[in-house]
C-alpha positions, 0 to 999 in steps of 0.5 A: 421712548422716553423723552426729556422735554426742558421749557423756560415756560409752562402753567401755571404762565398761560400761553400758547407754549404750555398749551402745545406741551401739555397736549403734546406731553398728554397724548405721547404719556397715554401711548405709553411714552415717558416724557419727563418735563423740566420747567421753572417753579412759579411758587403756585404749590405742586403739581397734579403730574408727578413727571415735571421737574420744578427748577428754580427760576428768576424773573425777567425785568422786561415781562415779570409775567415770565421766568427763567430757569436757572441753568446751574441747577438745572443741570445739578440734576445730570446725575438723576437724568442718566440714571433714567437714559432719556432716548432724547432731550426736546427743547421748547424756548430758546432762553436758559432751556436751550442753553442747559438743553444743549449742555445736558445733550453734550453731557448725556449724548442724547440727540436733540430737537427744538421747537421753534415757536415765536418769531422773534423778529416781528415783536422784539422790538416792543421789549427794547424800544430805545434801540432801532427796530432793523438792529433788533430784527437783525439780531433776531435773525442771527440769534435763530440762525445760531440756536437752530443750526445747532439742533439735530432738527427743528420743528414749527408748526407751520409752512409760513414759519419753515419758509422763515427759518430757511430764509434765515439760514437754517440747515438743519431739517425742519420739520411742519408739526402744529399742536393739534387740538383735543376736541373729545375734552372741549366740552360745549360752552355756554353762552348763557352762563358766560353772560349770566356771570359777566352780566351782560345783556341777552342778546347783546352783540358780543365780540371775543379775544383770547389770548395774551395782552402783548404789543405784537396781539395787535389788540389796538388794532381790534379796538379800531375796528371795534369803534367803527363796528359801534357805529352800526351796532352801538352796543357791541361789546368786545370781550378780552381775555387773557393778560399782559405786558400792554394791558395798561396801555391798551387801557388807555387806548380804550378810555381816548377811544371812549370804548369803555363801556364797549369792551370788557377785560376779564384777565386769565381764565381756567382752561375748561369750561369757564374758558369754553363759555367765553369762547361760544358767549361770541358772535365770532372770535376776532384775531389781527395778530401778524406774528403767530407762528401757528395760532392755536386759539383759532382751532379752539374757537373753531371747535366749539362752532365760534365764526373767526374774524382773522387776518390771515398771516405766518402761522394763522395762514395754514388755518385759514387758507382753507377758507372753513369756518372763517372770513379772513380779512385784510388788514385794514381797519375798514375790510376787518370792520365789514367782515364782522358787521357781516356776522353779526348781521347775518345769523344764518351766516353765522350758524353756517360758519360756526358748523363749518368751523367745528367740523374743520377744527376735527382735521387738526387732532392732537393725536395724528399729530402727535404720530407726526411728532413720533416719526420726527423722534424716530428719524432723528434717533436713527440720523444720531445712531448713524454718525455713530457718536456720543456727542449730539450737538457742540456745546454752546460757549458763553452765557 
């Protein structure tokens, strides 16, 4: 089969959306599919994988950490994509890559699916604070509702997710597919070189957040907790991964709350084993964001045998509802702070849940749900031959 996948965003950005198209694109590339991705050009030099298309791109005033392709010269390539016959165009984000991925199916004929990835609703509002809260949600809602009805299936990667999206209004199929991990290439991670590096004291208590620093992580939340997690073990250190918008601010937060010299940021690492030790220099890997539509950076934890610390809500519910691995928390600031002191007072607690979690994280491979992906493919090219026309999905007017 072969596969044209279009993203406003894919690495060099760091996120969980390139995370899931580079796992997908892997496995479905080492069963002998093609799949030709079109993403922005970031101007980091070239790519490894002769098989992504760097578009042009602009940057967004609001997070200049993202890009936007620009559509125009997307679609200059129309010439070049049906020379090759694509079997189907597979959108990843509802930006400029939904848009130019609808017109290039209109142009082709190719049926066309989406991932829906982000919920929207729940943290549009920290980009657009001068405008109500309930407008901007609204104005989500809607958005979605449009976008996905106009596919030929949606997927998400997660039950809370599709419950959402129907909610919405949604009647296209929508279909359950998370990312799945690749356990075989998660090398061990070690602690000791993580902290040899960082500096950080043998035996210290340490806590661990990856992901990116954005107002909707609910990463103030964790310094709370932290606060009241010193009192017990004044010498807990917090370590946050990753970049982002709220990086100053939550900055700030750390200096009122006097938590200097309990957290630690330490920006964006390599996906490998920089990123490995990170993950295993915790006692356990602590999560409170509410917005996740699957939370991918548990199973990562999980899979190197790191104990989570997480609510459980949308995506992160799916992982966590089998109780393996995690203590699941409410969220409320004195529930998170005893769950982590249970942790890092109990080690044999803590070994239990860290082989308990590796032995879980297996359940969630990259491969059987890729055959998932597959099947989903296959049912939506069969749905396309049966109608019996060229034309896949109305062409979207505006923008």
């Amino acid at each position: 089969m072969k596969i044209l996948m279009i993203s406003d965003v894919y690495f060099p950005r760091v996120n969980g959306v390139s995370t899931s198209i580079a796992t997908f694109r892997k496995v479905l590339v080492a069963h002998g599919h093609e799949v030709c991705l079109v993403a922005p050009d970031y101007g980091k030099g070239a790519d490894v994988d002769g098989d992504i298309l760097r578009i042009p791109s602009r940057y967004l005033v609001l997070d200049p950490e993202d890009r936007m392709l620009r559509a125009r010269r997307l679609l200059e390539f129309e010439v070049h994509f049906r020379r090759r016959a694509f079997d189907l165009v597979h959108i990843q984000t509802p930006f400029i890559a939904h848009r130019a991925g609808l017109e290039l199916a209109r142009r082709l004929g190719l049926p066309v699916v989406e991932t829906y990835h982000t919920y929207f609703e729940e943290y549009l509002f920290h980009y657009v604070p001068f405008l109500p809260r309930s407008m901007m949600r609204a104005a989500a809602r809607w958005f979605t509702r449009r976008q996905c009805n106009r596919m030929d299936a949606v997927i998400v990667p997660s039950n809370p997710m599709r419950e959402v999206l129907l909610g919405y209004g949604v009647t296209v199929p929508v279909s359950v597919i998370p990312t799945g991990i690749e356990t075989k290439v998660m090398q061990e991670g070690s602690r000791e070189r993580f902290c040899d590096v960082h500096a950080i004291r043998p035996g210290r208590p340490v806590l661990v957040h990856i992901g990116r620093i954005a107002h909707e992580k609910n990463i103030g939340f964790l310094l709370e907790v932290l606060r009241e997690v010193r009192k017990g073990f004044p010498d807990v250190l917090l370590v946050i991964a990753g970049e982002g918008p709220a990086r100053q601010s939550l900055l700030r937060r750390t200096a009122e709350l006097d938590l200097q010299r309990n957290v630690r940021f330490i920006g964006y690492l390599t996906r490998g084993p920089e990123l490995w030790d990170c993950f295993c220099a915790g006692d356990a890997f602590v999560f409170a964001s509410s917005t996740e539509t699957q939370g991918l950076v548990l199973l990562e934890a999980m899979a190197l045998g790191v104990p989570v610390v997480s609510t459980a809500r949308m995506g992160t519910r799916d992982i966590l509802d089998a109780g393996k691995g995690a203590l699941v928390s409410e969220e409320t600031i004195a529930d998170f702070t005893e769950k982590v002191i249970q942790i890092l007072s109990d080690r044999r607690l803590q070994s239990r849940l860290g082989s308990e979690a590796r032995d879980y994280a297996r359940e969630w491979s990259a491969e059987r749900n890729t055959d998932r992906l597959l099947d989903l493919y296959n049912a939506t090219l069969a749905r396309h031959a049966r109608r019996g026309t060229a034309v896949a999905v109305p062409a979207e007017s505006g923008g």
